[in-house]
SENUDO-8655 format. One record per residue: residue in three letters; x, y, z of N, C-alpha, C, O in turn. Coordinates in steps of 0.2 Angstrom, whole numbers. Example, Ala and Ser with C-alpha at 12.3 -4.5 7.8 and 13.67 -1.06 7.14 Angstrom:
BEGIN
+------+-------+-------+-------+-------+-------+-------+-------+-------+-------+-------+-------+-------+
: type :   n_X :   n_Y :   n_Z :  ca_X :  ca_Y :  ca_Z :   c_X :   c_Y :   c_Z :   o_X :   o_Y :   o_Z :
+------+-------+-------+-------+-------+-------+-------+-------+-------+-------+-------+-------+-------+
:  Ala :    66 :   -28 :    39 :    62 :   -22 :    39 :    66 :   -16 :    39 :    71 :   -17 :    42 :
:  Ser :    64 :   -11 :    35 :    68 :    -5 :    36 :    64 :     0 :    39 :    67 :     6 :    40 :
+------+-------+-------+-------+-------+-------+-------+-------+-------+-------+-------+-------+-------+
! end
This chain:
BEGIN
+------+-------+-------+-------+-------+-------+-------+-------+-------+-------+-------+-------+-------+
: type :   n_X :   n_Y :   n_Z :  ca_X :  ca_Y :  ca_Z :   c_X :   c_Y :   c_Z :   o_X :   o_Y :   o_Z :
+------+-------+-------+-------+-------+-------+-------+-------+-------+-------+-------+-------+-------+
:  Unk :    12 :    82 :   -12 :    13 :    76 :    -8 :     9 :    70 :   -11 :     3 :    71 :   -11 :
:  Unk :    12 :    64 :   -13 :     7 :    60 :   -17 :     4 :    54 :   -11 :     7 :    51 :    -6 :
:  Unk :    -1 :    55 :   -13 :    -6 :    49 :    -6 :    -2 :    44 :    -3 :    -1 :    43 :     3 :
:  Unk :     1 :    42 :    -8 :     7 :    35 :    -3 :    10 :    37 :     1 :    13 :    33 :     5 :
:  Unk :    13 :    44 :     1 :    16 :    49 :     6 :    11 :    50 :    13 :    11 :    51 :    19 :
:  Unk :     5 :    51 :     9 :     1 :    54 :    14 :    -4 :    49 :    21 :    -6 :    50 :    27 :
:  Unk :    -4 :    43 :    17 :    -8 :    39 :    19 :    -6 :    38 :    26 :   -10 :    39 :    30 :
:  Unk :     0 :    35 :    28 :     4 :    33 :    35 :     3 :    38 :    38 :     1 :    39 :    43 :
:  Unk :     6 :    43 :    34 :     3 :    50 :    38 :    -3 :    51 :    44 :    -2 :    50 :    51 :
:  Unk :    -8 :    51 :    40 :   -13 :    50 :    41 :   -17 :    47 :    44 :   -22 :    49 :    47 :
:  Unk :   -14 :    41 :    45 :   -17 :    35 :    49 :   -13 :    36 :    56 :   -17 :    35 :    61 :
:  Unk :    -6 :    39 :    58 :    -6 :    39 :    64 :    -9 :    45 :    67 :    -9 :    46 :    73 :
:  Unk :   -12 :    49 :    63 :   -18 :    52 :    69 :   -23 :    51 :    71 :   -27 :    54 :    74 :
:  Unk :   -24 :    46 :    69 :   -30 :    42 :    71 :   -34 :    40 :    78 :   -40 :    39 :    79 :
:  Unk :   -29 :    39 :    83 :   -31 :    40 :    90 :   -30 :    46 :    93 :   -31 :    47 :    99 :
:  Unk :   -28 :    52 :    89 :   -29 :    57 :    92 :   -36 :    59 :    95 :   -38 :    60 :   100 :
:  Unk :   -38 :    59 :    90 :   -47 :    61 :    93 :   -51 :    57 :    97 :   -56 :    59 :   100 :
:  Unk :   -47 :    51 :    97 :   -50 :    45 :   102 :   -48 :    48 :   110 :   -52 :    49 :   115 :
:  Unk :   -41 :    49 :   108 :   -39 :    51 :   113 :   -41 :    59 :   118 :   -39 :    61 :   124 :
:  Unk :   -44 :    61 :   114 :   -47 :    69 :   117 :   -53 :    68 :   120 :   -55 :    70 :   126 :
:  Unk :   -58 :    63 :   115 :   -63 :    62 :   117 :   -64 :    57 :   125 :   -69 :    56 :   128 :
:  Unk :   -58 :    56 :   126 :   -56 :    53 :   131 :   -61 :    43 :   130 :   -65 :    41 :   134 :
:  Unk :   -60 :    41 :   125 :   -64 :    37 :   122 :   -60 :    29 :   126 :   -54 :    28 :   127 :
:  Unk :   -63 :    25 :   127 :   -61 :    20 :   132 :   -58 :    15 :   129 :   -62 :    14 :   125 :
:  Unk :   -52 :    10 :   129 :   -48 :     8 :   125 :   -50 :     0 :   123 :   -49 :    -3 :   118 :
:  Unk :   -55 :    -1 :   129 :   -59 :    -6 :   125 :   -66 :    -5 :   121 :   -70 :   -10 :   119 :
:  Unk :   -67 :     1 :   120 :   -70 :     3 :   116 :   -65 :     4 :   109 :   -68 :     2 :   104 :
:  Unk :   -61 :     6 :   108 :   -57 :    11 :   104 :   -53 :     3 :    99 :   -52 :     3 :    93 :
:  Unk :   -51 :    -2 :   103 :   -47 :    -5 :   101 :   -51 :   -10 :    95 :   -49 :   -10 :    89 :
:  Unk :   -59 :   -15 :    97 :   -64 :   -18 :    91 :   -63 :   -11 :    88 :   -58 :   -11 :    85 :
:  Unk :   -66 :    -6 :    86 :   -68 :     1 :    83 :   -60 :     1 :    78 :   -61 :    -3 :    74 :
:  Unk :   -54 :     4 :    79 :   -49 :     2 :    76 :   -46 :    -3 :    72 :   -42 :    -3 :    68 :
:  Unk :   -49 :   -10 :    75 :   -49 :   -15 :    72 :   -52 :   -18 :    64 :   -50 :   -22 :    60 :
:  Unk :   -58 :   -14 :    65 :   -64 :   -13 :    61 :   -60 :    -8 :    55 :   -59 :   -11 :    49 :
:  Unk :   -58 :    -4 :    56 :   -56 :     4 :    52 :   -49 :     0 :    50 :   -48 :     0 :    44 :
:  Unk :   -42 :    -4 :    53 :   -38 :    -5 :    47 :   -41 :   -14 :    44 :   -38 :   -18 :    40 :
:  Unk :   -45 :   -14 :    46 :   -48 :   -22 :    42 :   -50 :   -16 :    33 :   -47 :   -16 :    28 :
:  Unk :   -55 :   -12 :    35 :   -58 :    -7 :    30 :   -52 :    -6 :    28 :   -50 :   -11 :    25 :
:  Unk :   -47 :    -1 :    28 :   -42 :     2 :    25 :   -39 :    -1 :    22 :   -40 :     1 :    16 :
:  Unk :   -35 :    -6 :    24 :   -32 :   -12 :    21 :   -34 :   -15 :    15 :   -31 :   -14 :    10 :
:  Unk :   -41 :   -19 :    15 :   -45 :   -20 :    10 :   -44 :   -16 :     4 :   -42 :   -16 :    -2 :
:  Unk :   -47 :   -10 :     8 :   -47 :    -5 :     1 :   -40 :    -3 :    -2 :   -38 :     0 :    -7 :
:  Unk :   -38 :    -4 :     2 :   -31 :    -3 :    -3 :   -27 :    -8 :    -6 :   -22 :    -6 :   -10 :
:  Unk :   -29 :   -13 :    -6 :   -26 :   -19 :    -8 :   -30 :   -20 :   -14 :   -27 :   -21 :   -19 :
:  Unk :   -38 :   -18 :   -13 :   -43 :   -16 :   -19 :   -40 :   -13 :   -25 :   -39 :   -15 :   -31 :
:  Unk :   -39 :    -6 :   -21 :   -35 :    -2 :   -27 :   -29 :    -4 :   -31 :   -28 :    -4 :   -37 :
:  Unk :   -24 :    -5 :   -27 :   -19 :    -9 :   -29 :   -19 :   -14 :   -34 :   -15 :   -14 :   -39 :
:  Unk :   -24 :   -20 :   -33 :   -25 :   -23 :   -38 :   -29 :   -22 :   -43 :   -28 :   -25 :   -49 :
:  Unk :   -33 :   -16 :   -42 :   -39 :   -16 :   -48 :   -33 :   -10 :   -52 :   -33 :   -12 :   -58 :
:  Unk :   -31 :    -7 :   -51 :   -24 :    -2 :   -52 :   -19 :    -5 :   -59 :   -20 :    -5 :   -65 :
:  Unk :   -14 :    -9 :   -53 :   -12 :   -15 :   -59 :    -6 :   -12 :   -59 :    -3 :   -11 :   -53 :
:  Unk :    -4 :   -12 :   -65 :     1 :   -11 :   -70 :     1 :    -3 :   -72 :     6 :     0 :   -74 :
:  Unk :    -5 :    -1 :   -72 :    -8 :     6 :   -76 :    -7 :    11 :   -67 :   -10 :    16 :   -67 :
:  Unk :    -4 :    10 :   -63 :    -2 :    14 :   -59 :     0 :    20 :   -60 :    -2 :    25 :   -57 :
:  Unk :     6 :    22 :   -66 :     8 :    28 :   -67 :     4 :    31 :   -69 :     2 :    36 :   -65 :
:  Unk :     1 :    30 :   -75 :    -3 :    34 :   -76 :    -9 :    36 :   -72 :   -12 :    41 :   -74 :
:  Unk :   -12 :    31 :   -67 :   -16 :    35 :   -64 :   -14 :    38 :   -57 :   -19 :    41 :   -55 :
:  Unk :   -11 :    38 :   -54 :    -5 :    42 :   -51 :    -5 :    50 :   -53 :    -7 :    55 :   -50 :
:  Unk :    -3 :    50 :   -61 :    -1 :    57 :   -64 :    -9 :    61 :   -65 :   -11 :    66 :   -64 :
:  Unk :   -12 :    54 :   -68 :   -21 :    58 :   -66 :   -23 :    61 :   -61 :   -26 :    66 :   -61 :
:  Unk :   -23 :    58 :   -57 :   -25 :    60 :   -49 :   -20 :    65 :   -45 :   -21 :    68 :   -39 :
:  Unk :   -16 :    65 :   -48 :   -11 :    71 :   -41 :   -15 :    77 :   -38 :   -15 :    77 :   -32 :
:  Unk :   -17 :    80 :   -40 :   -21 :    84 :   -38 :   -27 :    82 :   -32 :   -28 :    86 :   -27 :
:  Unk :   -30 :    77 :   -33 :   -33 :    73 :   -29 :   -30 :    74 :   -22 :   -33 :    76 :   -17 :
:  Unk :   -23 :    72 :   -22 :   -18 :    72 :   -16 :   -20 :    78 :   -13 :   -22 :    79 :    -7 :
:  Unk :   -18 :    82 :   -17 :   -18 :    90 :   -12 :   -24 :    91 :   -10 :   -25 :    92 :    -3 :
:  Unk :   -31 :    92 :   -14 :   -37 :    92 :   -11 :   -42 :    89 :    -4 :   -47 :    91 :    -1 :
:  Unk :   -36 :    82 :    -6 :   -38 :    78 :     2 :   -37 :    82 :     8 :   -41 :    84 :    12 :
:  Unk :   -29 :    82 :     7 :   -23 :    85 :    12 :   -29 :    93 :    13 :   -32 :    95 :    18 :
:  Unk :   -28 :    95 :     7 :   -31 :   103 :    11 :   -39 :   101 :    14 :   -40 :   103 :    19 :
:  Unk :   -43 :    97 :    12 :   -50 :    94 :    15 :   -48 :    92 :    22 :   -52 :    94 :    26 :
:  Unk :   -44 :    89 :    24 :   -42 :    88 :    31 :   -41 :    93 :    33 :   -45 :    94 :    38 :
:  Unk :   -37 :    97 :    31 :   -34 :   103 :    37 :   -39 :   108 :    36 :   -38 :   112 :    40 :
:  Unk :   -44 :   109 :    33 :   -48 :   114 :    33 :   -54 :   113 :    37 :   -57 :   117 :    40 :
:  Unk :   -56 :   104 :    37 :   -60 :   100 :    43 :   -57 :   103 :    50 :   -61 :   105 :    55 :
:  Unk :   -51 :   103 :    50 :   -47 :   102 :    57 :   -49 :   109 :    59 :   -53 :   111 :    63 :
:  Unk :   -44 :   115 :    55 :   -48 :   120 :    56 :   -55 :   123 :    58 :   -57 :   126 :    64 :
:  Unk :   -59 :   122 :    55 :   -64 :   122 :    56 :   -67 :   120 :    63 :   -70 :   124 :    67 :
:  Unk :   -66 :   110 :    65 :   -66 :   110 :    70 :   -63 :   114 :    77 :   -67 :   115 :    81 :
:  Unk :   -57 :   117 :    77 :   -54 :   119 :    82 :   -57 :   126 :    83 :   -58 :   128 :    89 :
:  Unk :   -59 :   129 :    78 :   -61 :   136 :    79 :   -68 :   137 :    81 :   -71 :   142 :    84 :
:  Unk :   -72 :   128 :    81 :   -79 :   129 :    82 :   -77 :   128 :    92 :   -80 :   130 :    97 :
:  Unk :   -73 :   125 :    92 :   -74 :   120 :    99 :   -73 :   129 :   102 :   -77 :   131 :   106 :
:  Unk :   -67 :   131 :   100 :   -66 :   137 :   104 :   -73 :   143 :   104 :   -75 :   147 :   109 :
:  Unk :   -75 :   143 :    99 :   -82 :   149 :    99 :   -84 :   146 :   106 :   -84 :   149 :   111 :
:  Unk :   -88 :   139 :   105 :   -90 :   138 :   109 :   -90 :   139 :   118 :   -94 :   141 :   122 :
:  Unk :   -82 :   137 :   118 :   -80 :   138 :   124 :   -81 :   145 :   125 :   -84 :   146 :   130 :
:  Unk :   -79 :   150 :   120 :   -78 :   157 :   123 :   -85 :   160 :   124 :   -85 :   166 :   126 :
:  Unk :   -92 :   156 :   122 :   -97 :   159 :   124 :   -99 :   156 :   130 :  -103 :   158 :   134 :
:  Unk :   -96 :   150 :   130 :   -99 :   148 :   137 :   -96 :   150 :   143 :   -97 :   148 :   148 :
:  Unk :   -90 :   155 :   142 :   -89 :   157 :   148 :   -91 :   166 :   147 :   -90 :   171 :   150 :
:  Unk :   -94 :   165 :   143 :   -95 :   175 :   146 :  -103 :   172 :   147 :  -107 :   176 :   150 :
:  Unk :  -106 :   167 :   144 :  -112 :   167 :   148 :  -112 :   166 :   157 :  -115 :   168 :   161 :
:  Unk :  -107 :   162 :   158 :  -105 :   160 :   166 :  -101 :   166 :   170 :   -99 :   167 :   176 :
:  Unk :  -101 :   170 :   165 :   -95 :   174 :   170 :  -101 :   182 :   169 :   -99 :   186 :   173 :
:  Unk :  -107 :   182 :   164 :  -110 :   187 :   166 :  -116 :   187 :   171 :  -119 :   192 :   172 :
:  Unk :  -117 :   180 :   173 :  -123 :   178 :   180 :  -118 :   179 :   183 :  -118 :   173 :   186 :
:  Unk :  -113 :   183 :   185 :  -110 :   181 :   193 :  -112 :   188 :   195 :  -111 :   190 :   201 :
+------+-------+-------+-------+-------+-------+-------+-------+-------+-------+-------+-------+-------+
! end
């Protein structure tokens, strides 16, 4: 999956976690505005500093792609397995005081 496939990806999960966190929308909305000002920039960065010499670093970097992609999903996992530990000891703590 090459970044330029991944990036939009990417980017539309981005209120997810806002949204679990139950995060306030005027809080969420400056804070996002802030994150595609960053984004943009750098990517217009790279673009330009890139050039002409695109392909070839493209072909350098492919591997880069997958490692992202597996660094997110092994984050996510990670998170998901911790949130659940947690829950499942906080209820055998509440359900062995009863």
């Amino acid at each position: 999956m090459p970044l330029g496939f991944a990036t939009p990806l990417i980017r539309s999960f981005v209120a997810i976690p806002a949204g679990f966190s139950r995060m306030r929308l005027l809080r969420f909305l400056p804070l996002a505005a802030v994150g595609i000002l960053a984004f943009c920039a750098a990517l217009a960065g790279i673009g330009w500093a890139v050039g002409s010499s695109w392909h070839t670093a493209r072909h350098d970097l492919k591997y880069v792609d997958y490692a992202v992609v597996a660094g997110i999903v092994a984050a996510a996992a990670y998170w998901v397995l911790r949130r659940r530990r947690s829950n499942t000891i906080g209820r055998r703590a509440s359900n062995s005081s009863r």
